[in-house]
C-alpha positions in Angstrom: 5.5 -20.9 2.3 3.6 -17.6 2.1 4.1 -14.7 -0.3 3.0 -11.0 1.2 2.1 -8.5 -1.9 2.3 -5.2 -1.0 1.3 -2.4 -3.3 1.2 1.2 -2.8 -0.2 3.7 -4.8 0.0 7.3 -4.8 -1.8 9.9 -6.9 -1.6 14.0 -6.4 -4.6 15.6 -5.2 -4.4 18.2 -8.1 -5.9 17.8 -11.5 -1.5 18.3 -13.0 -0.2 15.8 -10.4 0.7 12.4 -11.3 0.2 8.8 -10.0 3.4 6.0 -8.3 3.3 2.7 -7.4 5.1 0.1 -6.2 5.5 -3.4 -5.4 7.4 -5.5 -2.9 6.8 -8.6 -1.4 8.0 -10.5 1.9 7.8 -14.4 2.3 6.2 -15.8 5.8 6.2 -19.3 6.9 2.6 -19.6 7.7 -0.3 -18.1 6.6 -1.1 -16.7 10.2 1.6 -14.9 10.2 1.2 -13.6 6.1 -2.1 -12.5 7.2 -1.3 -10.8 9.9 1.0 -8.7 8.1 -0.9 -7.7 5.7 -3.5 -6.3 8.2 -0.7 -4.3 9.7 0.1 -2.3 6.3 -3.2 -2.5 4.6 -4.5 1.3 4.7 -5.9 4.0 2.3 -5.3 7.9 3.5 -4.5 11.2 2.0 -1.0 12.9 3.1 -1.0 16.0 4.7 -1.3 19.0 2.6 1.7 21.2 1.6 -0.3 24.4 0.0 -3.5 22.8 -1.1 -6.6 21.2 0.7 -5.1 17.5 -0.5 -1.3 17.2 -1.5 -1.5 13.4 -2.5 -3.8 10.4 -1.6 -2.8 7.0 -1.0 -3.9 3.3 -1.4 -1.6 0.6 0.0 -3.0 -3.0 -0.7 -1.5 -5.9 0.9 -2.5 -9.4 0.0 -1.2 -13.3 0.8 -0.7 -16.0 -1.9 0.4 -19.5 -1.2 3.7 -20.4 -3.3 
């Protein structure tokens, strides 16, 4: 059995914004299929801006462990 970590994180692109994360994970029955998950959700970005040049930017890691 294979475990999928995800974690997101999100901080705001001004100095008086504030950081998130979170964590979820989804089991896979190979590690094929694990791994080709997490290639699917990997990414790092920003969001697109309400007012200023950057509203947030993001970081969503994705990683399989063997249980």
């Amino acid at each position: 059995m294979w475990t999928l970590i995800v974690i997101v994180l999100v901080s705001s692109g001004q100095s008086i914004g504030g950081v998130s994360s979170t964590m979820s994970s989804i089991d896979f029955p190979d590690k094929v299929k694990c791994e080709a998950a997490a290639k699917m959700v990997a990414a790092n970005g920003s969001i697109p801006p309400a007012i200023t040049p950057v509203s947030a930017v993001f970081s969503i890691r994705a990683q399989c462990v063997e249980r």
